[in-house]
C-alpha positions as a Markdown table, in Angstrom:
| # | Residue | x | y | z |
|---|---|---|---|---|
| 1 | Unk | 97.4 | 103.9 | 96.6 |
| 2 | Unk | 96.6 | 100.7 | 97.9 |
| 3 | Unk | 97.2 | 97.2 | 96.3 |
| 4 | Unk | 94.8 | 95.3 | 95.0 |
| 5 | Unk | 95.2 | 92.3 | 97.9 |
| 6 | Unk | 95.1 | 95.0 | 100.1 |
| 7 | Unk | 91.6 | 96.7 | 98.6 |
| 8 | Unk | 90.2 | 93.3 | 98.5 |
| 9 | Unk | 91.4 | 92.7 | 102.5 |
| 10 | Unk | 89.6 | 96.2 | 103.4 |
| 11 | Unk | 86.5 | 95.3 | 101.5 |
| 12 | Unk | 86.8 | 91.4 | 103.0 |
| 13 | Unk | 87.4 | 92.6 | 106.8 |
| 14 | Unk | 84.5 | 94.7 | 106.2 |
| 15 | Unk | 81.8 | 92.1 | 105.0 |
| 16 | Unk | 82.7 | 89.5 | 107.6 |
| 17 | Unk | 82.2 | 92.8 | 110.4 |
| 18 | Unk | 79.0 | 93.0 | 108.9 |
| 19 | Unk | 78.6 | 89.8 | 109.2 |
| 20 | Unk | 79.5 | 88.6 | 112.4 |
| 21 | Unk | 78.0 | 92.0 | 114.1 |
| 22 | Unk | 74.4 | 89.5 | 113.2 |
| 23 | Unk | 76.4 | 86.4 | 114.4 |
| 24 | Unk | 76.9 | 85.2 | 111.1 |
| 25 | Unk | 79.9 | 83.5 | 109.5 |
| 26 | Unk | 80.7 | 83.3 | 105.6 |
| 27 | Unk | 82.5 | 81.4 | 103.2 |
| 28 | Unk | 85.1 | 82.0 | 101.2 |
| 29 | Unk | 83.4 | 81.6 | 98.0 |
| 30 | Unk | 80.5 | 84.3 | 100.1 |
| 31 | Unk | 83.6 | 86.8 | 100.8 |
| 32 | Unk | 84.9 | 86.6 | 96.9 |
| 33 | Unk | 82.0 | 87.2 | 95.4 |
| 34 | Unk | 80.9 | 89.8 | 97.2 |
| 35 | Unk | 83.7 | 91.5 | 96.8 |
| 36 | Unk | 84.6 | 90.7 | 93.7 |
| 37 | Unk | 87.9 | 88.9 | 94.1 |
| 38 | Unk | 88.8 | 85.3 | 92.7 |
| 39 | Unk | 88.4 | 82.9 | 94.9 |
| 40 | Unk | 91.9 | 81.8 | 94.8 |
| 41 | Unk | 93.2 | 84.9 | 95.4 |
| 42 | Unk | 90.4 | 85.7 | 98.4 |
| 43 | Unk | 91.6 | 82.6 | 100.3 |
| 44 | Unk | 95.3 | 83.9 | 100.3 |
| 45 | Unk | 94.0 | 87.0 | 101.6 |
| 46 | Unk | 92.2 | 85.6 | 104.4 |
| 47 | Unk | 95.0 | 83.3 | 105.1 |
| 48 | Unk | 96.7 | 86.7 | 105.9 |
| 49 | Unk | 93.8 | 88.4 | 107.9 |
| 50 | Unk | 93.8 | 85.1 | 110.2 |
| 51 | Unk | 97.8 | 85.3 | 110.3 |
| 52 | Unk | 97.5 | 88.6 | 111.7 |
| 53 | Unk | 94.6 | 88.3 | 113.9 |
| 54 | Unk | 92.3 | 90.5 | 111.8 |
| 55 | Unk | 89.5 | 87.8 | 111.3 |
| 56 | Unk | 89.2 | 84.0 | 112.8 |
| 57 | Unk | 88.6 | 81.1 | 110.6 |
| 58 | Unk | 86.6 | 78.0 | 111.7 |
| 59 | Unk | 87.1 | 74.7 | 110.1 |
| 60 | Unk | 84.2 | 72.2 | 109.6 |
| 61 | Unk | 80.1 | 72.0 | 108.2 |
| 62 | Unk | 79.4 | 74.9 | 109.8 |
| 63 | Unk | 82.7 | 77.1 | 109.5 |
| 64 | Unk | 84.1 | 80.3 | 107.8 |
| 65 | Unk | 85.7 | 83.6 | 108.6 |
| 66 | Unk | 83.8 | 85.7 | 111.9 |
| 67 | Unk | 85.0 | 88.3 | 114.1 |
| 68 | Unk | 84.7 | 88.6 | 117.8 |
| 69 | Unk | 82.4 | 91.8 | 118.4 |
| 70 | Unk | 85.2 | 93.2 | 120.3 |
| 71 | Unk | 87.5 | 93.0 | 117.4 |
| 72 | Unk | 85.3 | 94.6 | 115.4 |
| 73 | Unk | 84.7 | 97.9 | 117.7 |
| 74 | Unk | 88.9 | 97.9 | 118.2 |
| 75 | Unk | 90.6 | 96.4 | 114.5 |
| 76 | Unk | 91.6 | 99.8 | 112.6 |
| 77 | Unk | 92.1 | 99.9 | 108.9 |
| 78 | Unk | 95.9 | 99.9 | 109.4 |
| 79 | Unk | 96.0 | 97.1 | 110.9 |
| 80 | Unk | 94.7 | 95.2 | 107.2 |
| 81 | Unk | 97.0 | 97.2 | 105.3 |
| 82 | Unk | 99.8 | 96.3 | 107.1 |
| 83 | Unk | 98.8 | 92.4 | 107.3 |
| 84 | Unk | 98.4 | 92.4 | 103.4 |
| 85 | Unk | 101.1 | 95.3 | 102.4 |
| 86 | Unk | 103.1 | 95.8 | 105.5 |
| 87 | Unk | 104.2 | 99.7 | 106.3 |
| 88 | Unk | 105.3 | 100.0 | 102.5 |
| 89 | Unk | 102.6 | 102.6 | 102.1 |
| 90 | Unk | 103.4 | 105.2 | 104.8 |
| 91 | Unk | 107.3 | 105.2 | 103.0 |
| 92 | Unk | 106.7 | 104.5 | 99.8 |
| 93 | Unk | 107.7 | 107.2 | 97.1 |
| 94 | Unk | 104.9 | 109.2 | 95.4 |
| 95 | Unk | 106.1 | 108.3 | 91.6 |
| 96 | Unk | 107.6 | 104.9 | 92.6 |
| 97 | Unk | 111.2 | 106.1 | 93.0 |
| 98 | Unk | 113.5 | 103.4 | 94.2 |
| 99 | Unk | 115.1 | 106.4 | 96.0 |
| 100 | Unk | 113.3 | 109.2 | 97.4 |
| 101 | Unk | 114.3 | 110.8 | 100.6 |
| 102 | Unk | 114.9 | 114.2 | 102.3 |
| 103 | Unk | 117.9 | 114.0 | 100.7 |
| 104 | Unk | 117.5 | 113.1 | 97.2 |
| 105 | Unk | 113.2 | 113.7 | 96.8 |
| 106 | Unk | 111.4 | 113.2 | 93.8 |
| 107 | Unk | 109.3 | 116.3 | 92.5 |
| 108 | Unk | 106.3 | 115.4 | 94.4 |
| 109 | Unk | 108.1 | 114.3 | 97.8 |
| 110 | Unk | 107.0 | 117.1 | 99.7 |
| 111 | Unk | 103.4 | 117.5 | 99.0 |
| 112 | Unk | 103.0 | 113.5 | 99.1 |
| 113 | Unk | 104.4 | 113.5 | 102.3 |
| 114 | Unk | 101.4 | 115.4 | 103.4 |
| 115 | Unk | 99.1 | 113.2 | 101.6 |
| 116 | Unk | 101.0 | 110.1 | 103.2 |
| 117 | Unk | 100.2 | 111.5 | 106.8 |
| 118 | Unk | 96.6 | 112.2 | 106.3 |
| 119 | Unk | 96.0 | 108.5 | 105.2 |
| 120 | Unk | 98.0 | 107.1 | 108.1 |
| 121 | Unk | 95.8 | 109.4 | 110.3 |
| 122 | Unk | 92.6 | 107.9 | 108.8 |
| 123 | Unk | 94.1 | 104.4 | 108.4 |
| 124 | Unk | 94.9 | 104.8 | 111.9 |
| 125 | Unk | 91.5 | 106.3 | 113.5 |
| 126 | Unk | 89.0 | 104.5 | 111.6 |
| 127 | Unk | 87.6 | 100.9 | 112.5 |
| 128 | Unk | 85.8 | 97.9 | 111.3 |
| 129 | Unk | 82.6 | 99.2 | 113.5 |
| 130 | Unk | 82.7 | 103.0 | 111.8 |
| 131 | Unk | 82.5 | 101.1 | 108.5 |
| 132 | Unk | 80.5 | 97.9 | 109.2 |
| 133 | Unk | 77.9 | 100.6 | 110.5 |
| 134 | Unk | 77.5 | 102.4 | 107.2 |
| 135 | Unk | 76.8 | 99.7 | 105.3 |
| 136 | Unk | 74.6 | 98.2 | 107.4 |
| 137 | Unk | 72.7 | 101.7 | 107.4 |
| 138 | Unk | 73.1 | 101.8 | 103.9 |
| 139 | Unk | 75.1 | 105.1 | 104.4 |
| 140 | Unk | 77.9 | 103.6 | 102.1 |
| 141 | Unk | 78.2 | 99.8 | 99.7 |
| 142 | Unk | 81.5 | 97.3 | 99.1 |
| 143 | Unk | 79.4 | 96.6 | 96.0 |
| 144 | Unk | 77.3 | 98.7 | 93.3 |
């Protein structure tokens, strides 16, 4: 459903929360290999996340990627997805029609067009602090 810049912003946002809710910053090289993700390919994801306004960056010895506390309580999920992917996922066809419509739907249109809304919904209604809080609680993990 998601891309995988976009699963590896989600997962990124989420550590630095976690991180910056103890005052901490991390590295890129931190962010990447906790989740997973190249480095390479991490940085031009946080390069978007600071574009947007998702995370801050600070240059120099002590430097990194942090969040204000009061980004972290207000920044919803949507707002990642659509720095990385844009709105592509809330119109987006279910089989990856190039056309799919009202008018001309592919067989799943209807019933993904449920789907679609429910994950805008939670996209929309869940924030960094819902899910900075279960990991720190150890409720949920970015990594197994």
């Amino acid at each position: 459903m998601f891309s995988k810049a976009c699963e590896y912003g989600i997962k990124a946002a989420i550590f630095i929360a976690v991180n910056s809710s103890e005052n901490k910053r991390v590295t890129p090289k931190e962010i990447s290999k906790e989740i997973d993700s190249p480095q390479a390919f991490t940085a031009k994801i946080l390069q978007a996340l600071v574009r947007h306004g998702v995370v801050n960056s600070v240059r120099g010895a002590h430097g990194g990627f942090e969040m204000d506390r009061n980004k972290i309580t207000t920044t919803k999920l949507s707002q990642i997805v659509y720095a990385i992917d844009g709105d592509n996922i809330y119109k987006g066809c279910g089989l990856g029609l190039h056309t799919c419509n009202e008018n001309h739907p592919c067989p799943v249109h209807d019933k993904f067009k449920v789907v679609r809304e429910e994950l805008k919904d939670m996209l929309e209604h869940t924030t960094l602090e819902q899910l900075a809080l279960d990991i720190k609680s150890g409720v949920s993990f970015l990594k197994i």
